[in-house]
N, C-alpha and C positions, 0 to 999 in steps of 0.2 A: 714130421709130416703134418703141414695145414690138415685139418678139418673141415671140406666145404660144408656150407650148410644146406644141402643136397642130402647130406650122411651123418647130418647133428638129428639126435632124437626128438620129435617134437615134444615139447610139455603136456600132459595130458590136464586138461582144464579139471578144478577140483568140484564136485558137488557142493548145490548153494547150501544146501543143510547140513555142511561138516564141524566136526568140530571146532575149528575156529568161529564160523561163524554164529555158531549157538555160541560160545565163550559173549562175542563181541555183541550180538542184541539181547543177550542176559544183561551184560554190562548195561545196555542201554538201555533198556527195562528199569534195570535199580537205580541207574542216576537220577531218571525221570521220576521212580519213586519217592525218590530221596529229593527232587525237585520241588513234588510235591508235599513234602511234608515239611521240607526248609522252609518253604513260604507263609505256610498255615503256621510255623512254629516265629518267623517275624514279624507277622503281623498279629499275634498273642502279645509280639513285646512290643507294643504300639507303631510299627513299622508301616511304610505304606506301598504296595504296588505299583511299580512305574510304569513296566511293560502290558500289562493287558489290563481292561476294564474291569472295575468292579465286578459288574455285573457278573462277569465267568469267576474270577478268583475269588468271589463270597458265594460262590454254588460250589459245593463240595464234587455233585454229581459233573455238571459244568465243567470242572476244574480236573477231574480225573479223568474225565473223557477225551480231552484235549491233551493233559499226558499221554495216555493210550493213543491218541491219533500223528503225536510228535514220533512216540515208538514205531506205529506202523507206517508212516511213512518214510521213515530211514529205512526198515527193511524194505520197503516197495524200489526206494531208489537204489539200494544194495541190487534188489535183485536188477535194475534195471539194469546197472552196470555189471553186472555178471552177465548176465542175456546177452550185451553187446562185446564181452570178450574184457573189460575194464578191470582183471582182477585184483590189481592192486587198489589202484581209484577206489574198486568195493570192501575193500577191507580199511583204506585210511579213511574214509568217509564215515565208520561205523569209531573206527578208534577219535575223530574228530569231532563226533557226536559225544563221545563218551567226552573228551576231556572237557570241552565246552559247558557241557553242559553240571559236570562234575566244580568245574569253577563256580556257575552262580549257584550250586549248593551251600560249597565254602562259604562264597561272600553271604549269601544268605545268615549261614549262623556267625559270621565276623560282625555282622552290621550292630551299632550299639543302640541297647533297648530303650524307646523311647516316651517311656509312659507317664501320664500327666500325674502331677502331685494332686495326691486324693485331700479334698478337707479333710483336716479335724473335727472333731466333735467336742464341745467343752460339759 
């Protein structure tokens, strides 16, 4: 006998602070740490920043502040799609942050170091 869905139980929507989503903006917390310390660790090996200015990526303060405003605004948009009922949207959006941003970590420490040849001294 069909099911209408008159007599299907509705899903009850999950709170935005469960543990999945502490899981998924922890995650996105340490990539972005990890973002920032890939950076500051290729440009130690003479590497150069392509994506944003000098001026933020040689401010340390600059530079972590702007991680921290990448993290809170994926939670802002998390939550905005939870607000409007998006539960999945909010969940692939955080796991989308993570991979993404998890790759230019990688590439970060793949890139080959490029430091100029020091004179000698005779």
């Amino acid at each position: 006998m069909p099911v209408s869905s008159a007599t299907k139980p509705t899903p009850t929507p999950h709170a935005f602070w469960d543990r999945t989503n502490l899981a998924l903006f922890s995650g996105i917390a340490v990539t972005r740490g990890m973002d920032y310390v890939s950076t500051r660790n290729f440009q130690a090996r003479g590497r150069q920043e392509i994506l944003l200015p000098d001026e933020v990526v040689n401010n340390s303060a600059g530079f972590a502040s702007l991680e921290a405003a990448g993290t809170m605004t994926s939670i802002g948009i998390s939550y905005l799609l939870h607000r409007t009922c998006h539960h999945t949207l909010e969940r692939w959006m955080s796991i989308g942050h993570i991979g993404v941003t998890a790759f230019g970590d990688i590439r970060n420490y793949s890139l080959e170091s490029r430091h100029t040849a020091q004179s000698s001294h005779p």
